[in-house]
C-alpha positions as CSV (number, residue, x, y, z in Angstrom):
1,X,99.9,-84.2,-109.5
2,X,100.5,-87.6,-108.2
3,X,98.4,-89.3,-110.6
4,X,101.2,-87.7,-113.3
5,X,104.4,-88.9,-111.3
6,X,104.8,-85.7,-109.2
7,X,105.7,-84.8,-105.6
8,X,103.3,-81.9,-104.7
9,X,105.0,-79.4,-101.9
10,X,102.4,-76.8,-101.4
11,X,104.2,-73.2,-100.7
12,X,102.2,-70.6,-98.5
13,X,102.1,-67.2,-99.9
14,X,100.8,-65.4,-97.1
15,X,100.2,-66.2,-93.0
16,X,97.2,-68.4,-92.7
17,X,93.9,-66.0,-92.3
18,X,92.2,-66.1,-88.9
19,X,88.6,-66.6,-90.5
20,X,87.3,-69.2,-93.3
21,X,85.6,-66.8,-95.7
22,X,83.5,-68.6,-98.5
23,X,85.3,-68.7,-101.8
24,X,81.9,-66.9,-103.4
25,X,81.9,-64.1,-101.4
26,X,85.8,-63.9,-101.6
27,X,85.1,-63.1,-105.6
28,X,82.3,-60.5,-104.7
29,X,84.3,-58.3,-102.7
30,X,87.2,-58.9,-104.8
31,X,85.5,-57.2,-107.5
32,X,83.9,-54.6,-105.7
33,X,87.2,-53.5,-105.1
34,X,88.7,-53.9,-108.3
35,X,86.5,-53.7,-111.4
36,X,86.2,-50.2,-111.2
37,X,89.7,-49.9,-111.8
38,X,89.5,-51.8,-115.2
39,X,87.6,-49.3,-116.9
40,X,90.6,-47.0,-116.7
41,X,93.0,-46.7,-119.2
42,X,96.4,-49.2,-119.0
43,X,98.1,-46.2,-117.9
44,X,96.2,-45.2,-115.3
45,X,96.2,-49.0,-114.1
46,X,99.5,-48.5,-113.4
47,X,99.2,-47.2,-110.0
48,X,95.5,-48.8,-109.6
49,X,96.0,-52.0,-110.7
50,X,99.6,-53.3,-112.5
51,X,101.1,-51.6,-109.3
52,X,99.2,-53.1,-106.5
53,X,99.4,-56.9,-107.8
54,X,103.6,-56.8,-108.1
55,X,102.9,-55.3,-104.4
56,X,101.1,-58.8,-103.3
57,X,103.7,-60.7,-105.4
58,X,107.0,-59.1,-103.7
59,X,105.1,-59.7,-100.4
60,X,104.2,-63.5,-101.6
61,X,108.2,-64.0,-102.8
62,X,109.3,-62.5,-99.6
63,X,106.9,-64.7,-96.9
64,X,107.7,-67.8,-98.9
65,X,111.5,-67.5,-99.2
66,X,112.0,-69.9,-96.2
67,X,109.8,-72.8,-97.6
68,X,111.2,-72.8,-100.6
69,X,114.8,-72.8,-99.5
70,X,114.0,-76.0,-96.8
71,X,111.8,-77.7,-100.0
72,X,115.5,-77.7,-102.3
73,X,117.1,-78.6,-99.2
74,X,115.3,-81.6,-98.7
75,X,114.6,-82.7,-102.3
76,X,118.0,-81.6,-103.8
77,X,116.9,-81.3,-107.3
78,X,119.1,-81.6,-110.6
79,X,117.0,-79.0,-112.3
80,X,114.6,-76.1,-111.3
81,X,111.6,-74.6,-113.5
82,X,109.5,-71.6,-112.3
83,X,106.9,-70.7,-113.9
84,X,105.7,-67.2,-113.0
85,X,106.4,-63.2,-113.5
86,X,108.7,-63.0,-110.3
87,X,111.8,-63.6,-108.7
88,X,112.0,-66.6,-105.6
89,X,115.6,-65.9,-104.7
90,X,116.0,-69.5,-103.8
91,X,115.6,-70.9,-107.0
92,X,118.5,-69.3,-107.9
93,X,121.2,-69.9,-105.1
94,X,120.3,-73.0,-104.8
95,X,123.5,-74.1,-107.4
96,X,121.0,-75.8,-109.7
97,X,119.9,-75.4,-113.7
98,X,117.1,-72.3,-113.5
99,X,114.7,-72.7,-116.3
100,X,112.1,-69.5,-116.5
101,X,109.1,-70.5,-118.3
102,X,107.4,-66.9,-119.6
103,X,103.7,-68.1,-119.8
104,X,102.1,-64.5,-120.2
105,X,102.2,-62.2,-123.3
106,X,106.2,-62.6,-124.2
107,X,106.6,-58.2,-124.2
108,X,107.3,-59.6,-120.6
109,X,110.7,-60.1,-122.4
110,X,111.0,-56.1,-123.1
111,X,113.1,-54.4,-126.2
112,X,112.9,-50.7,-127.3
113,X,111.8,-51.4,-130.5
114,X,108.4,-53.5,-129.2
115,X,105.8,-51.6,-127.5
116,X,105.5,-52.0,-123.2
117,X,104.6,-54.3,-121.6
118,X,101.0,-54.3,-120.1
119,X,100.2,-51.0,-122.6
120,X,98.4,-52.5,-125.0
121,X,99.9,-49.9,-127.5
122,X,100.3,-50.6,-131.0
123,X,103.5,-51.7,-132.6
124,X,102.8,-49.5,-135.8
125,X,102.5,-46.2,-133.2
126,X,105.3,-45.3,-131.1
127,X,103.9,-42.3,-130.2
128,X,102.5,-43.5,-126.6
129,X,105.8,-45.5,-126.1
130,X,107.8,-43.4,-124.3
131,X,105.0,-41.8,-122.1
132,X,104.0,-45.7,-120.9
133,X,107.6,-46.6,-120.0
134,X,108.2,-43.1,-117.6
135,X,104.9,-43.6,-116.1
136,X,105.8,-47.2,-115.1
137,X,109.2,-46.0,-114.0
138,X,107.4,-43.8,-111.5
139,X,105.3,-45.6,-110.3
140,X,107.2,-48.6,-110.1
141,X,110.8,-47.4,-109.2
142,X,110.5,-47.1,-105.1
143,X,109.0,-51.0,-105.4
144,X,111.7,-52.6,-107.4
145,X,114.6,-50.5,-105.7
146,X,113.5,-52.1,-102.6
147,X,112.7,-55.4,-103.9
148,X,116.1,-55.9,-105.6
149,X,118.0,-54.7,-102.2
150,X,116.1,-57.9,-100.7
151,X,116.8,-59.6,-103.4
152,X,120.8,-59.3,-103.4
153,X,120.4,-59.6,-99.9
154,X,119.3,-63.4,-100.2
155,X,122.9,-64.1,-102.7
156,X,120.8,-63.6,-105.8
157,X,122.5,-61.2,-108.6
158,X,120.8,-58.0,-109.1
159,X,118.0,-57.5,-111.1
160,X,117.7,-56.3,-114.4
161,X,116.3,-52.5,-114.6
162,X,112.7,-52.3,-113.4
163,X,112.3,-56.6,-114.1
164,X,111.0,-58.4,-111.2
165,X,112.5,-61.4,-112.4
166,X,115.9,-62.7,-113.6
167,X,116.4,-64.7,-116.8
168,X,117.4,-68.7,-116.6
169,X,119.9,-70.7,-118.3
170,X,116.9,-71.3,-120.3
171,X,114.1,-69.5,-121.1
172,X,111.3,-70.9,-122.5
173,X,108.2,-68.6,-123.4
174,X,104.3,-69.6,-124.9
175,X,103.3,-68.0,-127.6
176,X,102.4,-69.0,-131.6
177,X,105.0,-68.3,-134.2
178,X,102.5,-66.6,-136.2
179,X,101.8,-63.6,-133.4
180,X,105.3,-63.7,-132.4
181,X,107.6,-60.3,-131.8
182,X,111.0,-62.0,-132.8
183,X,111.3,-59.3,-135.5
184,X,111.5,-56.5,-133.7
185,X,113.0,-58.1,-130.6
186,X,115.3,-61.1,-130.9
187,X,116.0,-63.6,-128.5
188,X,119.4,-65.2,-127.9
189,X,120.5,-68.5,-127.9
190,X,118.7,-69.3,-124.5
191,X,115.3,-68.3,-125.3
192,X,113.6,-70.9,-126.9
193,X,109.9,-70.5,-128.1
194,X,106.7,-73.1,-127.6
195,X,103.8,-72.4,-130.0
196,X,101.7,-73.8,-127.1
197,X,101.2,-75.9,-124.5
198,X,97.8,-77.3,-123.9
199,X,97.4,-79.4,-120.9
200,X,96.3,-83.2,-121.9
201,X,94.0,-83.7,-118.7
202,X,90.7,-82.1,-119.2
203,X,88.0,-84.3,-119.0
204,X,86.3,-84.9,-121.9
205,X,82.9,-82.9,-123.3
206,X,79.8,-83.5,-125.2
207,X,77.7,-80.5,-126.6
208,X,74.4,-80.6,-124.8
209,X,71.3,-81.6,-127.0
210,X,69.8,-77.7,-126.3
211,X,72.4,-76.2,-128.3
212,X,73.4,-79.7,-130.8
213,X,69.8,-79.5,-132.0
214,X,70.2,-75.7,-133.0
215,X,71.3,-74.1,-136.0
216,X,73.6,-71.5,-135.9
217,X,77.7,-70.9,-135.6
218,X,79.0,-72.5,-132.3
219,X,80.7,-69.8,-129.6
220,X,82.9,-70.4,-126.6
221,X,82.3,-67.1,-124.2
222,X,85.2,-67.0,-121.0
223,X,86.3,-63.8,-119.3
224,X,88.4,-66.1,-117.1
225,X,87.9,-66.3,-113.3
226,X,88.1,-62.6,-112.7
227,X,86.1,-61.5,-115.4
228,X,83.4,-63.6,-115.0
229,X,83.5,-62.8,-111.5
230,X,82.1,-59.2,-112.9
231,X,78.5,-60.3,-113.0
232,X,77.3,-57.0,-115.0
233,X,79.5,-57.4,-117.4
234,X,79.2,-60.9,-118.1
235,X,75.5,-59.8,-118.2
236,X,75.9,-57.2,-120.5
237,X,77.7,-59.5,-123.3
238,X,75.2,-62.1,-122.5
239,X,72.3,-60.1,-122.9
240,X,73.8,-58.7,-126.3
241,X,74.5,-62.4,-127.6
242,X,71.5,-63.8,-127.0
243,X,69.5,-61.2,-129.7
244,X,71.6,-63.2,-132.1
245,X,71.3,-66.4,-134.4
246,X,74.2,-68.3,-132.9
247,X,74.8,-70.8,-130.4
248,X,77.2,-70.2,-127.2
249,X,78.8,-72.3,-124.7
250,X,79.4,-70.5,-121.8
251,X,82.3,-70.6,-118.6
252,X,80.4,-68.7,-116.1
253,X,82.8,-68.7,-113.3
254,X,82.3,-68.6,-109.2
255,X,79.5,-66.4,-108.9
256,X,77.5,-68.7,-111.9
257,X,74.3,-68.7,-109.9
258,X,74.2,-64.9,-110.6
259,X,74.4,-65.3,-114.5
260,X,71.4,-65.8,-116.3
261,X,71.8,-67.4,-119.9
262,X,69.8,-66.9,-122.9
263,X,67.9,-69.4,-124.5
264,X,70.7,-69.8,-127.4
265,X,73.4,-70.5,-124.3
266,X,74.2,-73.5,-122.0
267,X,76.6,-72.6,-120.0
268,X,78.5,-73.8,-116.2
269,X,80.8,-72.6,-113.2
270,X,83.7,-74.4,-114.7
271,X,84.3,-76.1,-118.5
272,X,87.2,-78.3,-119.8
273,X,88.3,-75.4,-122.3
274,X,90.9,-77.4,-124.3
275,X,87.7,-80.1,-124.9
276,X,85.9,-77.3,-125.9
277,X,87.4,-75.1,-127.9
278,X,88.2,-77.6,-131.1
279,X,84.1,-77.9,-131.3
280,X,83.6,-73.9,-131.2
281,X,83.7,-71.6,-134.1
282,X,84.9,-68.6,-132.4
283,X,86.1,-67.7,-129.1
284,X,84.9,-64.3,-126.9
285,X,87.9,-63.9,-124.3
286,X,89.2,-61.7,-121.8
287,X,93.1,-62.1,-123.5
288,X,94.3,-64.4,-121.3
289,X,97.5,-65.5,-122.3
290,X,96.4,-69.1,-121.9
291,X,93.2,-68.9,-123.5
292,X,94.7,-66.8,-126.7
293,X,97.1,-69.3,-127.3
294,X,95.2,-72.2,-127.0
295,X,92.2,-70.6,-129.4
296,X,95.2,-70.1,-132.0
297,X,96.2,-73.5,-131.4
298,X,92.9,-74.8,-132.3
299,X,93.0,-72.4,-135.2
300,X,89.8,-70.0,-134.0
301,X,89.0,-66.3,-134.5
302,X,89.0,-64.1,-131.2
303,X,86.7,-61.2,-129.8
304,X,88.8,-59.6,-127.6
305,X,87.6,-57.6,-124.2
306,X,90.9,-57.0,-122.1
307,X,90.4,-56.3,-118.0
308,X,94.4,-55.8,-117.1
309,X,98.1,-56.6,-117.5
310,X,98.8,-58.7,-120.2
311,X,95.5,-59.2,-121.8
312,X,95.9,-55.6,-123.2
313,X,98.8,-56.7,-124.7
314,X,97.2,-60.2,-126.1
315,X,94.0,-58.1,-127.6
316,X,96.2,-55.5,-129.1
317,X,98.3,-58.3,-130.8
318,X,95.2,-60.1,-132.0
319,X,93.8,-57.3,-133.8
320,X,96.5,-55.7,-135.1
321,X,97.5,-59.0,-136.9
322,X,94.2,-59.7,-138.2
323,X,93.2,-62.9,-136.4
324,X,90.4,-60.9,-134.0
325,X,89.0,-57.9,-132.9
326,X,89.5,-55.9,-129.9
327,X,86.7,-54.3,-128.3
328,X,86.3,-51.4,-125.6
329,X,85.7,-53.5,-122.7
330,X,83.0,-51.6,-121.0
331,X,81.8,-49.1,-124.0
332,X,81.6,-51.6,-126.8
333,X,77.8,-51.0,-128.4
334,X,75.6,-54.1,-128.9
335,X,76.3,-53.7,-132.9
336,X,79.9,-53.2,-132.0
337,X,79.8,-56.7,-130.6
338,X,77.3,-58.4,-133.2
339,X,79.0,-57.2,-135.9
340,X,82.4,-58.1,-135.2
341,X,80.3,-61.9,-134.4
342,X,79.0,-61.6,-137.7
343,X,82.1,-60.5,-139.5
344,X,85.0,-62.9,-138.2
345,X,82.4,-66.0,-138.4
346,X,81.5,-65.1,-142.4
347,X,85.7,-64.3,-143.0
348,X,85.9,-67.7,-144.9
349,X,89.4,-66.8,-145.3
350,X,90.3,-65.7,-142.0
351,X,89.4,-68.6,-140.6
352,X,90.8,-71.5,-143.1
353,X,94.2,-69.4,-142.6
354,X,93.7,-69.9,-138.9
355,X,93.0,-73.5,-139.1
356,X,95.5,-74.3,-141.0
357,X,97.7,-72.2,-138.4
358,X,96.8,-74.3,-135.4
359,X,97.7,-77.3,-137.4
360,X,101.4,-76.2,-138.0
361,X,100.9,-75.3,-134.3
362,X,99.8,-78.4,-132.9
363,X,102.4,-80.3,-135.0
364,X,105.4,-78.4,-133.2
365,X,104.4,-80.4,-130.0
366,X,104.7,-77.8,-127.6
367,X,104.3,-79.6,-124.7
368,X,106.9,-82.4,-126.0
369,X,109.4,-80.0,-127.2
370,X,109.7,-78.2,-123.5
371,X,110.2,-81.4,-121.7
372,X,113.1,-82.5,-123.7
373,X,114.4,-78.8,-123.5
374,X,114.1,-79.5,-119.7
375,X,115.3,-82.9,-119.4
376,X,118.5,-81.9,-121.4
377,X,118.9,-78.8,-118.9
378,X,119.1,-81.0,-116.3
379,X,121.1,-83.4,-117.4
């Protein structure tokens, strides 16, 4: 951060813990605990999963409320940015420009005519609309209540209904034109979109010799730092990959001495995605919001196998447009996987429309276009 020009002021979440625990075995019993709950369906994950994490982030707002207040005190700034899914009351009384940067799947921004957030319904099926939305009002009602009483109780206006988060004066959300929702749910004047943003600091890459000198299509596999965390899983899509023809670099995550590759794979704990995804010919992801839209800024077909809350969302919108397919995470079949593979990579169509998508992305100048949108903000 101060190699870029910035000031770093690092805000504590939770008290300190008593014990240093290795990071490795952090990720292991993370899991443990948790992976079971991603085979359920998104509604169940309600109360399993979606409701537990805005549990952790009210408690993170709350504990942090006092840095963050003495950090504007001290630095006095002429404009505030947050970039997250939650409310820090002090951003917002602190008599400042509040820009809210939306970097997940943008049904974050609900409307009645676009499907739930974190569902991963269809927007062709309104059937399971309805169903979605009164589940997450019960299980999510007693949490916001209380969390917007502490809320008004710091000088911050209410919230709106069941949001954990207010709007800014602007509001800037990631996410390509292309997969958009503006259709069926359209923004007003302070909403402004960015087709990406793809950080300019990775260092650079060079495909090893053992998979240049190989023939066959060129895949980037990433479940993201969770996913991967899922050694049996990862194992399972490995194992399935490696029967095939094609080539496949691979991010393995914090527990990449458990993974073993295939002989078609090179793979390590941590990869400079934005260096290598313009070199790949397809992308297997988890749905990250991050790694969707930088594979559709790069133009690249997606294999989509969602864990929880917005990656639903990001593999239903994939698929239903066309540019991907979305597979059952945990019950796909090996020719479920190899043939999607060999389907998207022989789609010469699909994929010159999707190249010449990331270029009309990459020339809108995401990154560019929110920094003047800032810098006028606080002007």
């Amino acid at each position: 951060m101060t190699a870029l020009g910035f000031e770093e002021d690092l805000v504590d979440l939770a008290p300190p813990s008593e014990e240093e625990q290795d990071p490795g075995q952090f990720w292991k019993d993370f899991i443990r605990d948790t992976a079971p709950e991603y085979r359920k369906s998104t509604s169940e994950q309600l109360e399993t999963v979606t409701k537990p994490i805005w549990e952790a982030l009210v408690d993170g707002a709350k504990y942090c409320e006092p840095q963050l207040k003495a950090i504007i005190e001290r630095v006095r700034p002429d404009v505030i940015v947050e970039d997250n899914v939650i409310t820090f009351p002090a951003l917002l009384t602190a008599g400042r420009p509040f820009v809210r940067i939306v970097s997940c799947n943008p049904l974050e921004v609900r409307g009645q005519d676009v499907a739930p957030v974190f569902s991963g319904l269809p927007a062709d099926d309104r059937s399971e609309w309805d169903a979605f939305r009164a589940e997450y009002d019960r299980t999510h009602r007693e949490l916001w209540t209380a969390f917007n009483e502490w809320v008004v109780a710091q000088g911050a206006e209410p919230l709106p209904d069941l949001d954990f988060i207010h709007r800014g004066d602007l509001n800037l959300y990631v996410f390509p034109e292309i997969a958009d929702y503006t259709d069926a749910r359209p923004l007003d004047d302070s909403w402004h979109r960015l087709d990406s943003s793809v950080r300019e600091t990775d260092e650079g890459f060079e495909l090893p010799a053992s998979l240049a000198e190989r023939d066959g299509a060129l895949v980037y596999f990433s479940l993201g730092s969770l996913g991967s965390a899922d050694v049996s899983l990862m194992q399972r899509v490995i194992d399935v990959l490696g029967t095939t023809r094609h080539r496949f670099v691979v991010s393995k995550g914090p527990l990449h001495e458990e993974i073993k590759l295939a002989d078609n794979m090179w793979g390590a704990e941590f990869l400079p995605q934005t260096k290598v995804l313009p070199l790949v010919d397809l992308v297997i992801t988890h749905g990250g919001n991050n790694t969707v839209t930088e594979a559709l800024h790069f133009g690249k077909p997606m294999i989509l196998l969602p864990l929880f809350w917005d990656q639903y969302d990001n593999a239903q919108r994939v698929a239903e447009l066309g540019y991907g397919v979305r597979l059952a995470t945990y019950s796909f079949t090996d020719e479920e996987l190899t043939g999607a593979l060999e389907r998207l990579l022989g789609d010469t169509e699909l994929r010159e429309r999707l190249a010449a998508a990331g270029e009309e992305i990459r020339r809108r100048d995401g990154l560019r276009k929110a920094a003047d949108l800032i810098e006028r903000a606080g002007a």
